[in-house]
Phi, psi and omega in degrees: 000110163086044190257104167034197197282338172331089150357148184254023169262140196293152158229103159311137183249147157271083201269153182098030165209183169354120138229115145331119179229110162258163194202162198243092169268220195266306162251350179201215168238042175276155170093008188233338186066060160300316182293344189274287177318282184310328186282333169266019160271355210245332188282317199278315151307356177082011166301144191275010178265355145301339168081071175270352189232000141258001180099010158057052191279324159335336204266318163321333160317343187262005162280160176309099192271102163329338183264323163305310175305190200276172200016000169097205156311342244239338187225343183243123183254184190263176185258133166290321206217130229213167138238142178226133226231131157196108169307105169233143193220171177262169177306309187257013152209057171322279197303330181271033192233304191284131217239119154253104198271108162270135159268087164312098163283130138255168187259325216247165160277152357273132155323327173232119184249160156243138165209158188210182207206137193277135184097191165271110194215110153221185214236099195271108180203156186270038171194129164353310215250318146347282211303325189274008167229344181265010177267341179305304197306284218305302191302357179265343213250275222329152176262159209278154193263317179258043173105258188276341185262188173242125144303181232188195216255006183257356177271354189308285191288342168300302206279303204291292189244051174077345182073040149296186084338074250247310222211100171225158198221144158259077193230105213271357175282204160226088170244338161235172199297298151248147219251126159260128207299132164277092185323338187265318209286018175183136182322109214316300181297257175017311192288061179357129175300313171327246204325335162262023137260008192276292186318310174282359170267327154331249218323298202263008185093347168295337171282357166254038143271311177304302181291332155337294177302323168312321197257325176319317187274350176304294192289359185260317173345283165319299168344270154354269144355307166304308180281325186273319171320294175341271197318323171283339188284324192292348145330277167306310168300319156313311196316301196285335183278018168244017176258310196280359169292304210292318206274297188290315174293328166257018153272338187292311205265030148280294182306313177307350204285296146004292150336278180334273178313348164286299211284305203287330173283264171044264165335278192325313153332293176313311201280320173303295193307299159339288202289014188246325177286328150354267176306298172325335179284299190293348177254347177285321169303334180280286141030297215252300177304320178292343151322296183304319202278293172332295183302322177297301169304337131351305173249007117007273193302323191293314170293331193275328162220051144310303239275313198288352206235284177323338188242330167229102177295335172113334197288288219311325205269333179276359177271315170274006147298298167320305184321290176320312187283313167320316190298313193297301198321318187278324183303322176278356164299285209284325157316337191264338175307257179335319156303335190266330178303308172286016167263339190278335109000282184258026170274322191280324168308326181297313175296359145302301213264350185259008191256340161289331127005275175299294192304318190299324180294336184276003184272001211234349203273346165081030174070031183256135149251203191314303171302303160338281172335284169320258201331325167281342176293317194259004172301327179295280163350268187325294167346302195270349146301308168329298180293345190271308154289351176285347186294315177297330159307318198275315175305329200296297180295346158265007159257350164299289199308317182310298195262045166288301217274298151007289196267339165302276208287343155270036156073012191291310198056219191272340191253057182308293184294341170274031185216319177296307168294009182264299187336326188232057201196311161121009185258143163307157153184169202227160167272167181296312198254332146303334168280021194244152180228138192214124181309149186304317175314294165305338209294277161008289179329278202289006178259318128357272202319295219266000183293304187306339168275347171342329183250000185312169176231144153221150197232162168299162196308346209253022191229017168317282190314314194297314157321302149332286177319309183311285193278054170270341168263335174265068190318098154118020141286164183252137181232157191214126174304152152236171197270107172109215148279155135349081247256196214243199132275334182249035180246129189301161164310119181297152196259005187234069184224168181282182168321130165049052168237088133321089205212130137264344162289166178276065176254056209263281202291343196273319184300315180302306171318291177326305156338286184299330179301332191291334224032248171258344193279334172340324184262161149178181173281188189281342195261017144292175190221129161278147181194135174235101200076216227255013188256049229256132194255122156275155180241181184118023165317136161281326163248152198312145176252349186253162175068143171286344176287312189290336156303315188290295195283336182290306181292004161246017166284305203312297204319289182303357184256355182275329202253358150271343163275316201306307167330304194285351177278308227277346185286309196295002208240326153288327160318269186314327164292350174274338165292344190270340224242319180280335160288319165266358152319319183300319197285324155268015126318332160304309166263359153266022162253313129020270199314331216278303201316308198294295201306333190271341153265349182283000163295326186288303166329280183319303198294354184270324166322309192284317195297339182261001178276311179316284185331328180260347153320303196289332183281329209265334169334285229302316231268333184295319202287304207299305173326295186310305168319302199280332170329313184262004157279304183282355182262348167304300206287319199281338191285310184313309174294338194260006168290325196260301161303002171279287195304343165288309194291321181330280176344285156334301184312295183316301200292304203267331198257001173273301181320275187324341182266326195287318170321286191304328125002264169348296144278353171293319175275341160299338189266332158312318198273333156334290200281009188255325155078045201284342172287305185315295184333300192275004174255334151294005183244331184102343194213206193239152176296332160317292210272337168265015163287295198289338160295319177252036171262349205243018163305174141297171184286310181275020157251359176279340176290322189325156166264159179290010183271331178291311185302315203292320183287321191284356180273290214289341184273330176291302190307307160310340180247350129334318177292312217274333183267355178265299165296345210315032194205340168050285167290313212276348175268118189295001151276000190280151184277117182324288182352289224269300202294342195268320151030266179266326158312303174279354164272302181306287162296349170299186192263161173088160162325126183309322181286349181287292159305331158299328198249355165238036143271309187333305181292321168347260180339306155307315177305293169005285214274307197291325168310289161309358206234313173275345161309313181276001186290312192317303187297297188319277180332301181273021149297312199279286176312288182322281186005263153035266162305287183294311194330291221280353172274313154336265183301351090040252142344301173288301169313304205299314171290350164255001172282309174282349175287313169316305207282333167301338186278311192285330188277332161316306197286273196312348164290312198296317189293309156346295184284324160314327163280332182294268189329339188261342162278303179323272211301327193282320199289325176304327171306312180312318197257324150331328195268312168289328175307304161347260179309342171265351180264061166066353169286164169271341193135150167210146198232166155242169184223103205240091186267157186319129176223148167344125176283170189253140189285337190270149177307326221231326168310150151298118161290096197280124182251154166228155183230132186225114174264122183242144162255173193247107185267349151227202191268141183103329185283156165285179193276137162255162240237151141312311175314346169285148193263158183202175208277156197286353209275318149343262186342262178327322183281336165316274168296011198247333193280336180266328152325289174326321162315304178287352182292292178300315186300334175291309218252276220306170177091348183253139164301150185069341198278151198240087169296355161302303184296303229275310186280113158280093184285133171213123225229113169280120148068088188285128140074031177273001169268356183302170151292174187298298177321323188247004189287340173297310183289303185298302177318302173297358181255354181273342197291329222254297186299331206278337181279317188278343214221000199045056160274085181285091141324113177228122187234144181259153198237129136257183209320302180322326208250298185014294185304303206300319206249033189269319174294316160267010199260191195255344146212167205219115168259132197223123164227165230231143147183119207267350178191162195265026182255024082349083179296332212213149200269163174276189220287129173275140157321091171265119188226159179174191175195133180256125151294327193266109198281333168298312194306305193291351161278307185308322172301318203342307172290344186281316166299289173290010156307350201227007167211094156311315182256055187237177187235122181232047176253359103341000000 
């Protein structure tokens, strides 16, 4: 039920002989799912190539895939869930026997549930869709195979068959995750000795022994892999506790140092202060005399400038400031003077030169002024429009007349368009007045006559109609019959026309009519008129209008008289443009005598201007020199006064540069008794100037001399190499304290003097350093204990792990030894039964050749073993290699017989067990590498062991091999899907014969529940 596409119909088996499955897809027979069928009979038996003891998660692969099917998703969803159904009864008592084992698939865990049922019980229903809902209800009504649970899929082979071996397979598709190589799917010498021992472990079960061994050496591997781990972690670990001993051992001589580098800063405080109360005294005493000193130079400064108050009073200077600004005041008139004389100067030359300019130019205008001048420009204008359309006129008439001249000499005459459409209608036709030629003596009359005909045409008589037809787009034309055909170019003139008429058509009657029409009015001179009724034509043609020569020459007289007016207009049409040329010349010439007048006068304007600037020059001398006098009289008296006042200030200066050094003095010791910071000093010491006397009465003898420069190194040097036994990675060490690393940053990289940054970071740094040192001591110490403690638990430990590495080694080598042994009985019994199959099937003997091979140094390689199976080709002879070549028929009997081997060699061997019950071979795409010739002989022989030894063989067939195994096998299954618009296969084709006749009654009703219209009472 929901098994891949399969159909929900019982398939009875025939079991200890043949069974075939074959199958009728949409083109052949892929697609009906033979391979399907057989992978859940390989599941409901218990192959261990499903992985059952992992959850069989494969086996959810066999479900109905939604995607696969006819429309997809769009009509079909896929099944979360499947069932696979199998009745086993014993043979002689079928109904008190039979056991019906239901299998739950799921897409989900646990992939596979179990329940089974005493009797037959299955989900009997006459339609498809019944049976797949009526399979929920029985499972559900079944009772759970483990109390409150279901057993599952690792319980399978235990539970069903005892943990016998039920069941081995070849299933060469991919309905499982892994496909084991198939002794039948390729020719046997094709075959790697690997791989035909890969096959025979399939078959007998050693490859899940192999793998056993595979995860045993895995786990001594680990084993292994543990115990060197150990030993490297106890490693590391030592490395680090003689790293955190090393690390602890220069913090102890870190604390001294620390000490150390405290007591010498100490000192050093002590010794800065004494020597800042020192000084202070001797600079306060210096002090007080430049005090004294000040006040004498003071009133010094005081006398000098009296003296300097008495000599300037202020008159002398404000009187030569008054001088000085009149002068300047005057100088700048005459500077402003002077400038306007030179713009006016060179304003005025420019008006020279454009007024000579302008005279050269009023000579061209002949005495006209302005208004005269225009009037002749455009009187000029007009001409020369004029002369312009007659030019344009004159081309219009000489492409006319060119194409006159044109139309003439290609016979067009006047009736151009009509002779082009008869042309191209395929009727002959002339124009009327080219074909007519006419004497001077006549020409008048009959030019007359023939002018309202001019565009006429004429065609042969019988080319009338078709003429019609032709000029049917063309409305009012005219055609005139000639009496017959259009005549030749060498066919003489018709004789029967009037006086001086020249015609080669046949127009005789066209003349006659034409004749009788002119009436009596017919003769006159040319500047007479022909008139017919109510018509009158003037005459006077200057040139002939009839016959094509005489036409051709008029028009090329029209032509060359077109191309003599063209000449004469372009001559009259450049005059006048030389005349529009010569007017406007005139005309500026006209309006620059305009110009010329304006320009004399404003010349006139600059010369009245330069005469009133001189005039205020000249007046302005007397008043500049007098400025000028009194200027240099009053800077004589102010020069005499600033000597003696030079000579004051001097004093002065001296007297204040006396002052200013005893100042500078002053605050230079102020800034000294400032810079000893002597408060500062005594708030860093902690005490009175008293109590650091007696700290350094209480040194040693030889440290009571030091300077505080001495003290100072000797402090900076215990502290660096405290930082250096704490620290030895120094900025960069990650146990330093952000405090301590911003610190040393800032002694290295700050701003000032380096000794500077070094001595007001130290106390910091040091507190730091003494601070940190006393956080960790605690931790050292309970350092120091672990230490200790783990070693000796470590190492412990480490024995315990080399101790399980031996014993995994030892249990490995005696698994491997088990196993070699195992494998090498397995393979002698599969050689044994090779060897009887052999000799009972038409063979000589047949043996394997399986030598021991090296187990592999990697956990994860495979032990790869090899087989190599040899025969005998006639009695007596040695064993031959497979690999040699022999004929294919050989070959195929060979393998079919050592698959069968490996089959009996699996079930054997156990006490009490019957391979008549227990083994079932089940083989995907049966005999598909045989030849044609042998594929018959190989079907029956799987058919002969399996009957002779109770062996059920079940094979899937394609198309090709079908006709060979229909004949031999013992039943024959056919499953059906005739087209792919069929999520699902029809009913399957079973055919077959039961000896036991009971088994086959007992399905009978189950079966036809499920074929209403099959008849089983046979």
């Amino acid at each position: 039920m929901n098994i891949s596409r399969l159909s929900t119909h019982p398939v009875p088996t025939v079991p200890g002989t043949l069974i075939v499955v074959a199958g009728q897809g949409p083109k052949d027979s892929n697609g009906a799912g033979k391979s399907s069928f057989i992978a859940a009979i390989t599941a409901l038996l218990g192959d261990e190539q499903w992985r059952f003891a992992s959850g069989a998660r494969a086996v959810g692969e066999l479900l109905f895939n939604a995607e696969l099917a006819a429309q997809g998703e769009s009509q079909w969803a896929s099944a979360d869930h499947g069932y696979i159904i199998g009745v086993f009864a014993d043979p002689r008592q079928p109904e008190d026997t039979a056991l019906t084992v239901w299998l739950r698939v799921n897409a989900d865990a646990p992939h596979l549930e179990i329940r089974w049922h005493e009797g037959v019980r299955l989900a009997s229903a006459p339609s498809e869709a019944e049976r797949v809902g009526m399979a929920d209800r029985v499972w559900s009504e079944l009772p759970r195979s483990a109390g409150r649970r279901d057993l599952v899929a690792k319980d399978l082979s235990r539970v069903l068959y005892g943990g016998r071996v039920r069941c081995v397979s070849f299933l060469s598709t991919s309905v499982r995750t892994k496909v084991a190589t198939n002794l039948l799917s390729q020719p046997l010498n094709e075959i790697t000795p690997e791989r035909i021992f890969s096959a025979i472990a399939a078959l007998t079960g050693l490859d899940r022994e192999l793998e056993a061994e595979r995860k045993a050496r895995s786990e001594e591997h680990r084993e292994l892999a543990k115990a060197a781990e150990a030993a490297e972690r106890l490693a590391e670990w030592e490395a680090e506790a003689r790293s955190l001993l090393t690390t602890f051992d220069r913090r102890d001589r870190a604390r001294e140092q620390a000490a150390a580098a405290e007591r010498c800063w100490r000192a050093r405080q002590a010794r800065l202060v004494a020597d800042a109360v020192e000084r202070d005294g001797a600079y306060a005493a210096e002090q007080e005399r430049l005090r004294r000193e000040n006040a004498e130079t003071a009133d010094a400064v005081k006398a000098v400038d009296r003296e300097i108050e008495q000599l300037t009073g202020g008159a002398l200077e404000d009187r030569l400031a008054e001088a000085t600004g009149v002068l300047a005041e005057l100088k700048g008139q005459a500077e402003q003077i002077g400038e306007d004389k030179a713009v006016a100067r060179n304003r005025l030359e420019e008006l020279r030169r454009q007024a000579s300019g302008l005279e050269d130019r009023q000579r061209e205008a002949d005495g006209r002024d302005v208004p005269a001048a225009e009037k002749e420009r455009h009187a000029a204008e007009g001409r020369r429009d004029e002369a312009q359309q007659d030019l344009g006129l004159a081309k219009g008439r000489l492409a006319q007349a060119e194409r006159d001249l044109a139309a003439a000499e290609a016979g067009e005459s006047t009736a151009g368009d009509q002779i082009h459409a008869l042309t191209a209608a395929g009727v002959p036709a002339v124009g009327l007045l080219d074909a007519v030629e006419l004497d001077e003596a006549v020409r008048d009359r009959w030019e007359r006559a023939l002018w309202p005909y001019r565009e006429a045409v004429v065609v042969a008589s019988g080319d009338v109609d078709a003429a019609v037809g032709a000029l049917g787009g063309l409305p009012g034309s005219m055609i005139v019959p000639a009496e017959g055909d259009l005549p030749r170019d060498q066919d003489e003139p018709c004789a029967e026309l009037p006086e001086g008429v020249r015609c080669r058509l046949a127009l005789r009657r066209f003349f006659t009519v034409l004749d009788g029409d002119r009436g009596d009015g017919g003769d006159g001179d040319g500047g007479g008129g022909h008139h017919a009724g109510a018509v009158v034509v003037v005459g006077g043609f200057p040139e002939p209008v009839t016959g094509r020569a005489a036409r051709v020459q008029a028009a090329r007289a029209a032509l060359d008289g077109a191309r003599d007016a063209l000449d004469d207009t372009r001559r009259r049409a450049s005059d006048a443009a030389a005349e529009v040329a010569l007017a406007a010349r005139r005309l500026e010439a006209a309006r620059a005598a305009e110009r010329l007048l304006e320009v004399r006068d404003r010349m006139t304007g600059l010369r009245e201007q330069l005469e009133a600037l001189a005039t205020s020059e000249a007046r302005l001398g007397p008043k500049l020199g007098a400025a000028e006098q009194s200027v240099r009289r009053l800077q004589a008296r102010a020069d005499t006064m600033a000597l003696e006042l030079d000579r004051l200030r001097g004093r002065r200066d001296a007297h204040e540069r006396t002052r200013d050094k005893a100042r500078e003095l002053v605050a230079e010791l102020t800034a000294k008794r400032a810079g000893l910071d002597l408060d500062h000093l005594l708030e860093d010491w902690g005490g009175s100037p008293d109590g650091a006397a007696e700290w350094l009465l209480g040194l040693a003898a030889d440290e009571r001399p030091w300077t505080p420069e001495e003290w100072w190194h000797s402090a900076d040097r215990h502290l660096a190499d405290g930082l250096r036994h704490v620290f030895p990675g120094g900025t960069d060490d990650e146990d330093m304290p952000e405090e301590i690393r911003f610190l040393l940053n800032d002694r290295a990289d700050g701003a000032g003097r380096r000794s500077e940054r070094e001595q007001a970071t130290f106390p910091r740094l040091m507190r730091g350093l003494i601070a940190y040192l006393r956080r960790q001591e605690d931790y050292e110490r309970h350092q120091r204990r672990q230490i200790e403690m783990q070693q000796t638990s470590r190492r412990t430990d480490l024995e315990k792990a080399q101790k399980g590495a031996s014993e995994a080694a030892e249990a490995g080598a005696a698994h491997r030894a088990t196993l070699v042994s195992a494998i090498r009985s397995r393979l002698q019994r599969v050689s044994e039964e090779f060897e009887r199959l052999d000799l009972a099937y038409g063979g000589y003997g047949a043996t394997l050749e399986f030598p021991t091979p090296e187990p592999p140094g990697d956990p994860e390689q495979e032990w790869r073993w090899r087989v190599v199976p040899k025969w005998r080709r006639s009695e007596g002879q040695r064993y031959v290699p497979y690999n040699r070549r022999a004929n294919t028929a050989l070959m195929d009997e060979k393998a079919v017989k050592l698959v069968c081997a490996a089959a009996l060699a699996s079930s054997t061997g156990r006490p009490g067990e019957s391979a008549r019950t227990q083994l079932v071979l089940v083989l995907d795409e049966l005999g598909r590498n045989l030849g044609k010739e042998h594929r018959r002989e190989a079907v029956a022989l799987f058919r002969q062991i399996g009957e002779t030894h109770g062996i059920t063989v079940i094979g899937a067939l394609q198309d090709d091999m079908e006709p060979y195994a229909i004949d031999a096998c013992g039943q024959y299954v056919k499953l059906r899907r005739s087209s792919d618009a069929m999520p699902y296969n029809e009913p399957p084709v079973v055919i077959g014969h039961d000896e036991h006749t009971g088994r086959v009654r007992m399905l009978a009703e189950w079966i036809s529940a499920t074929r209403p219209s099959t008849d089983t009472r046979n």
